[in-house]
C-alpha positions in Angstrom: 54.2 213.3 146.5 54.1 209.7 147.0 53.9 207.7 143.8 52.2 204.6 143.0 54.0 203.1 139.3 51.1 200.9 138.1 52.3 197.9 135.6 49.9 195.1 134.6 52.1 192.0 132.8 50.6 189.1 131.4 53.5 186.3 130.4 56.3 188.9 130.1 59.0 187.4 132.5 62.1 188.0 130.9 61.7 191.9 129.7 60.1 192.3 133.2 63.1 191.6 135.0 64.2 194.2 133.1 61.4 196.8 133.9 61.4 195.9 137.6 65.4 196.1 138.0 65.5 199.1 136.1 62.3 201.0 138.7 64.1 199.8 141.4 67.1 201.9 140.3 65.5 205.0 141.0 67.3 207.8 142.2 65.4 210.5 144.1 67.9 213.8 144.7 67.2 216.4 147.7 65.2 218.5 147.0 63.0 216.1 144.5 59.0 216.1 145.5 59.0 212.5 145.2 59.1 211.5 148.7 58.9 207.4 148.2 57.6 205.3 145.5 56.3 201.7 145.3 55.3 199.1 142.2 52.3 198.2 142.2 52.3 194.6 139.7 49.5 193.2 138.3 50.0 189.9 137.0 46.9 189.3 134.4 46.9 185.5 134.7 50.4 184.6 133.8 50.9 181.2 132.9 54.9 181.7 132.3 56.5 181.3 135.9 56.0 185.2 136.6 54.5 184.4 140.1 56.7 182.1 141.5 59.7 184.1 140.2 58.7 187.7 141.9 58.0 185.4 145.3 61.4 183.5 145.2 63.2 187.3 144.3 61.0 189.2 146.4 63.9 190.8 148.4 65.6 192.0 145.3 63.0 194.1 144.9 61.6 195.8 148.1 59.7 198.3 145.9 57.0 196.0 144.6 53.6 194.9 145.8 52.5 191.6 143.9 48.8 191.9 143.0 47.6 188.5 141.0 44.1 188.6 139.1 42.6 185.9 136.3 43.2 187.2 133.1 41.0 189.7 132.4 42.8 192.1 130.4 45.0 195.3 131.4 42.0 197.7 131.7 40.9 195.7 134.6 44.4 194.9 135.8 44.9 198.8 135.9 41.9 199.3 137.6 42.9 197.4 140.4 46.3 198.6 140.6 44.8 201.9 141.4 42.5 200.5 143.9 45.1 198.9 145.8 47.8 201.6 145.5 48.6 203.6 148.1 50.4 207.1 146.2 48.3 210.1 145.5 50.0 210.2 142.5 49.6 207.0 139.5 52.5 206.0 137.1 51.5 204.2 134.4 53.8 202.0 132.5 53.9 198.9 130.4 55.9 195.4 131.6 58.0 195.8 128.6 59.2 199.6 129.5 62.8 200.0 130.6 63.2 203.4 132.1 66.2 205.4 133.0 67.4 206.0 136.5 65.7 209.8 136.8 62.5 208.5 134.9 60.2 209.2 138.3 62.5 212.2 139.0 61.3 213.9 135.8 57.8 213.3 136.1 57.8 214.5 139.5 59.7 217.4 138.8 57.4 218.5 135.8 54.4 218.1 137.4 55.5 220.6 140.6 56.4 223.1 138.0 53.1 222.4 135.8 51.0 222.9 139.3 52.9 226.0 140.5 52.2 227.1 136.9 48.8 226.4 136.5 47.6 226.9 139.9 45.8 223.3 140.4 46.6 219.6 140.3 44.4 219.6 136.4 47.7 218.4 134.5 49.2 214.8 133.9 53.2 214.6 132.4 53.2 211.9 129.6 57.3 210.8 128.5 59.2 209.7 126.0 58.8 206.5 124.9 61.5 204.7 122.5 60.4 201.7 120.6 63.7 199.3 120.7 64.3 195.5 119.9 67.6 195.4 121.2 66.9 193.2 124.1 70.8 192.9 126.0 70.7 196.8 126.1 67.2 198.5 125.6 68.2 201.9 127.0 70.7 202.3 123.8 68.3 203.3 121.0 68.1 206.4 120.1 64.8 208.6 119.6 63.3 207.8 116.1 60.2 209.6 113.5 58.9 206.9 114.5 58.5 206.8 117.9 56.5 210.4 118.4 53.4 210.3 119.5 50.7 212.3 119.8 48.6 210.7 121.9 46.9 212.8 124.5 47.1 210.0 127.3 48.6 206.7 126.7 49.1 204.6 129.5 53.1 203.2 128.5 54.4 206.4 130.5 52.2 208.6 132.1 51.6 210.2 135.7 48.5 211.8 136.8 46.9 212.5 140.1 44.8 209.6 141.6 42.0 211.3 142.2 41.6 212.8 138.8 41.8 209.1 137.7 38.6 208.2 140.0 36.7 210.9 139.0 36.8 210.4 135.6 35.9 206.5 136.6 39.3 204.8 135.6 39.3 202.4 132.9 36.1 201.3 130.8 36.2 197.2 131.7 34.1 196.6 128.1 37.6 197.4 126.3 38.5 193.6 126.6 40.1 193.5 123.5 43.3 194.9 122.0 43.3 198.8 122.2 41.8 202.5 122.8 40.9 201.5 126.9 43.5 204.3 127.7 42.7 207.1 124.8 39.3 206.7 125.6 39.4 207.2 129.2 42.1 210.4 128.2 38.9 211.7 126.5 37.2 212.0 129.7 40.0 213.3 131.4 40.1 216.3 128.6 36.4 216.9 129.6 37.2 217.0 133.1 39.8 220.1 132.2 43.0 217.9 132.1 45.7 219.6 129.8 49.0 217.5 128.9 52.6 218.4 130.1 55.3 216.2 127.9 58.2 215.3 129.2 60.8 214.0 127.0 63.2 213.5 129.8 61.2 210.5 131.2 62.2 208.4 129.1 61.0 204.7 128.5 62.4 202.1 126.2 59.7 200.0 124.7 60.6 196.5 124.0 59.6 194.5 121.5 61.2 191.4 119.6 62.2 191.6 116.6 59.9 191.6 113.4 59.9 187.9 112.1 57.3 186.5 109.5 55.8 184.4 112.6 54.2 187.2 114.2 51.6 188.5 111.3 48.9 186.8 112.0 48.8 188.0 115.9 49.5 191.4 114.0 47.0 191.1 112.1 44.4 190.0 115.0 45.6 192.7 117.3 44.3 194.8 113.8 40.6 193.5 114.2 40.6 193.6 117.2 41.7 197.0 117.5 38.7 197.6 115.2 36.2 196.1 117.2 37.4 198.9 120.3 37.7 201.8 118.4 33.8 201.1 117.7 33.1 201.0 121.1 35.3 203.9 121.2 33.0 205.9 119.0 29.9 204.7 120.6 31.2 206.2 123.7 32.5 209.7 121.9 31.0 210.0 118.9 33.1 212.8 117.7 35.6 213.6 114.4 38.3 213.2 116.6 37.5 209.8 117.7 37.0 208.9 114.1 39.9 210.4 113.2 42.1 208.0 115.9 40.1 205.1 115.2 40.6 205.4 111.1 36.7 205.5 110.7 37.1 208.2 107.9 36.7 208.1 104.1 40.4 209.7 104.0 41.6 206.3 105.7 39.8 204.0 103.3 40.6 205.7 100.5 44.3 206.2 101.8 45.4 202.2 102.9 43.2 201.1 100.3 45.0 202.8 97.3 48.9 202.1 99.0 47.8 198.4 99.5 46.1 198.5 96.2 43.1 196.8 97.8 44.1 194.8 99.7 46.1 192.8 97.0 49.7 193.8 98.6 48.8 191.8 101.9 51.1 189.4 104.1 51.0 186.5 101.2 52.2 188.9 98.6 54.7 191.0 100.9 56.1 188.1 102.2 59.2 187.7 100.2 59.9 191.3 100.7 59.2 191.4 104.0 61.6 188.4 104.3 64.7 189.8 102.9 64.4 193.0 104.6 64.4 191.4 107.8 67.6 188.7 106.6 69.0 192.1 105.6 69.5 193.1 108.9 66.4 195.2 108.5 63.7 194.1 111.0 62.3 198.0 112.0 61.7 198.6 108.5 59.9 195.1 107.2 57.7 196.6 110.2 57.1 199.7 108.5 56.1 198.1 105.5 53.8 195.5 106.6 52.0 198.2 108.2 50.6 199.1 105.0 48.0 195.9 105.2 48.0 196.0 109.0 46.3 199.3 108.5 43.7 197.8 105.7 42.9 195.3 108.1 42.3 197.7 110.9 40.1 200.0 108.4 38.1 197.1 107.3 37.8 196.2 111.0 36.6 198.9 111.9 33.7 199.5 108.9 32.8 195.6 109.9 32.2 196.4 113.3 30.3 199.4 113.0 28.3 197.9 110.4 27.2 195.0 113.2 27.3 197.6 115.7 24.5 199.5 113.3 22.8 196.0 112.4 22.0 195.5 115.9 20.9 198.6 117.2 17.8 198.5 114.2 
């Protein structure tokens, strides 16, 4: 197999080095059924030097293929990196992943078993991924509660078959806000018959900085926002399930509201909390905590959306 890695970035220059050092890296033993690999990058728009860098360093990485779009969004930016790849077989990860040096190894060894197995190509591999602020030395963290998922596809390490991707019609280009563009095009891959294989040995480290006061208000507008998708998430699938992911249940409501006592523990009245955990030496779990309002705000996000959503349609 020849695989395509597909990574949109939008004003992630630093940590992208990173990602892009770290794919190059790859090492592909006899006997692997990766035969080659390239990286397909999408810049969304970047306004942070991230073009002019990748063309001054282009020969330290002979690997990539340097796609520019205007910012549109990383459902649209994956789109086209599909379009323009040339691997029957898609990776999907984030800018801000750092794999390991067998990260395409594993993937392509797990999906040759799960196709021997299964007798078809109807399987994608999703990895490990390991949510990390340690920016000198990502790949240190260890596995955490925190970091399982159970997402059936989620595109920050993931490899599928391109065709199965085109089929289902790739991404949906209305999710132009934060969120559910990948879980809702996993949906349609489930109805086409898709099962998922994990494999935690494909590891990827997921960067973030550091929990600071600073970044609660984007927080909390990535919250809305995410609202406003899952919605359009529903509208699309209007099952439990998709409820269930999107927090559109009474068992949410009832659950954020009573541990934020509604509403009333929020980012003014955390703050000081929030604060000394994180001069404490305890960023990870001033995260943790604060997630108790982000989740109110994505719950009432959600209810406000679908009640416009329901105000127009009458």
């Amino acid at each position: 197999m020849f695989i395509s890695v597909v990574i949109p970035t939008y004003n992630r220059k630093p940590i992208l080095e990173k990602c892009l050092r770290a794919m190059e890296q790859q090492q592909l033993p006899v006997g692997n059924p990766v035969e080659d690999y390239e990286i397909v990058l999408v810049d969304d728009g970047s306004t942070d030097g991230t073009v002019a860098w990748l063309q001054e360093s282009a020969a330290d990485f002979p690997h990539v293929r340097l796609f520019e779009q205007d910012h549109k969004g990383p459902a649209i930016a994956r789109n086209f990196g599909v379009q323009v790849a040339k691997g029957d077989t898609i990776v999907f990860i984030d800018s801000d992943l750092v794999v390991l040096p067998d990260f395409l190894h594993q993937h392509g060894m797990a999906l040759q078993q799960a196709y021997a197995e299964k007798g078809s190509d109807r399987v994608f591999t999703y990895g490990r991924v390991v949510n990390t602020c340690n920016f000198e030395h990502p790949t240190s963290e260890p596995f955490k509660v925190t970091d399982y998922s159970q997402a059936f596809f989620a595109t920050g390490n993931v490899a599928i078959a391109r065709h199965w991707l085109e089929q289902a019609g790739l991404f949906d280009v209305r999710f132009q806000l934060y969120g559910w563009e990948d879980l809702e095009l996993g949906v349609r891959l489930k109805n086409l018959g898709l099962s998922l294989v994990k494999v935690p040995a494909a590891v990827g480290y997921h960067w973030h900085p550091p929990f600071s006061l600073d970044q609660v208000p984007s927080l909390i507008d990535k919250e809305i926002q995410r609202g406003r998708m899952g919605v359009l998430f529903y509208q699309k699938h209007p099952t439990w399930d998709v409820r269930m992911m999107i927090q559109m249940t009474w068992l949410h409501r009832l659950l954020w509201g009573i541990l934020s006592l509604g509403g009333r523990l929020n980012e003014k009245t955390l703050a000081p909390l929030l604060q000394w955990l994180i001069d404490t030496g305890r960023p990870q779990l001033a995260l943790e905590v604060a997630r108790v309002f982000l989740n109110w705000y994505n719950v009432q996000g959600v209810y406000a959306a679908y009640a416009e959503a329901e105000k127009q349609a009458t």
